[in-house]
C-alpha positions, 0 to 999 in steps of 0.5 A: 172402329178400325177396319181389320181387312188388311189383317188377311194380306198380311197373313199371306205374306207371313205364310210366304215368309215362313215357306221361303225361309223353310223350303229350301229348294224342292226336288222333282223326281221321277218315282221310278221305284226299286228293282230288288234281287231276291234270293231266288233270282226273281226281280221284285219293284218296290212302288215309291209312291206307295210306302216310305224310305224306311218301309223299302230297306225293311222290305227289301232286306227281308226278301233278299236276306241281307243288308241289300238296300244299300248295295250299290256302288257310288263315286265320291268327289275324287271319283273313287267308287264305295259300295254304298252299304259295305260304308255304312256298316263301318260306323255304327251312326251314319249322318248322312246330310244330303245337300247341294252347291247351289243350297246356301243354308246347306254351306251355313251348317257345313262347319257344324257337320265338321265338328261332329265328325270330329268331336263323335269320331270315337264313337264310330259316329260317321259324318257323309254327304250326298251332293245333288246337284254334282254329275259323276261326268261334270268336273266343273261341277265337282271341283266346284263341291270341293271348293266348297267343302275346302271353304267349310274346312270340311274333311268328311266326304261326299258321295256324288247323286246318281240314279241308285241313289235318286230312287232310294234314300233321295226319293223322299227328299224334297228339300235341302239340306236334309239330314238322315242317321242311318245305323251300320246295318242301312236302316234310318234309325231318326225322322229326317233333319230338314233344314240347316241345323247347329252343333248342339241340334245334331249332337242332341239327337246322336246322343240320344240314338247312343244312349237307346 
């Protein structure tokens, strides 16, 4: 009769396989929360670690009123400044795919992301990226993005990580790419994509967001 005792080692190298191949990168991030500013001038912090991504913009839109979540400034990879929330309302589907330079599975889906950006174009579908790993002050690391981006044949744009960002829709992300549809009024309308993806995969779940 066989001894079965090596079977163990390798499951545990399979479950090493599967989580190198799953988790990308992981992030560590400082859970500072979200300080809102509510009608009444009064200053409320949201507790991250207590409720999900969705919960704050629903929270925080309802006590100030507006579509606030998202409104604050952020710079893209020109360093041009958008007011985060006013981009958004543009479109009425966001793929915002949040990504990094380092992250090689995030550059395989970049060409897709492309095509959807053109292919959805004429149903107000937006394709935008977040890049982690970029500072606003490193132009090394910016050109080093667009290059990327450039090598993609990537025209949509990215907009550059930032404290603002690293405690509201980053702080729930924890590895790369990620993959967000966000409607015109800020709220995340999908579960988060995580991991790269292909064009069928995106445009099935757009499709679906349209069609409800």
């Amino acid at each position: 009769m066989k001894n079965n005792k090596k079977k163990p080692k390798h499951l545990i190298l399979l479950l090493i396989v599967i989580t190198f191949l799953f988790a990308f990168t992981s992030c560590s991030k400082q859970n500072e929360g979200v300080e809102i500013e509510t009608e009444d001038n009064s200053i409320e912090q949201t507790d991250p670690s207590s409720i999900s991504v969705t919960e704050q913009i629903e929270s925080v839109n309802e006590q100030t009123g507006k579509q606030a979540y998202f409104d604050f400034e952020v710079a893209d990879l020109d360093l041009e400044k958008h007011n985060l929330s006013e981009y958004l309302a543009q479109n009425e589907i966001n793929v915002v795919n949040i990504w990094a330079t380092f992250c090689p599975p995030c550059k395989v889906e970049l060409p897709d992301l492309q095509r959807i950006s053109e292919d959805f174009a004429d149903k107000n579908v937006a394709v935008v990226g977040i890049v982690t790993d970029v500072q606003e002050n490193d132009q090394a690391s910016i050109e080093l993005a667009k290059s990327i981006f450039s090598e993609a044949g990537v025209e949509f744009p990215s907009f550059i990580q930032n404290d603002l960002l690293n405690n509201t829709i980053l702080q729930e992300v924890y590895a790369v790419p990620t993959t967000y549809i966000i409607n015109s009024e800020g709220k995340i309308i999908s579960n988060p994509i995580v991991g790269a993806q292909n064009y069928d995969y995106f445009a099935n779940i757009i499709n679906n967001v349209l069609d409800k």
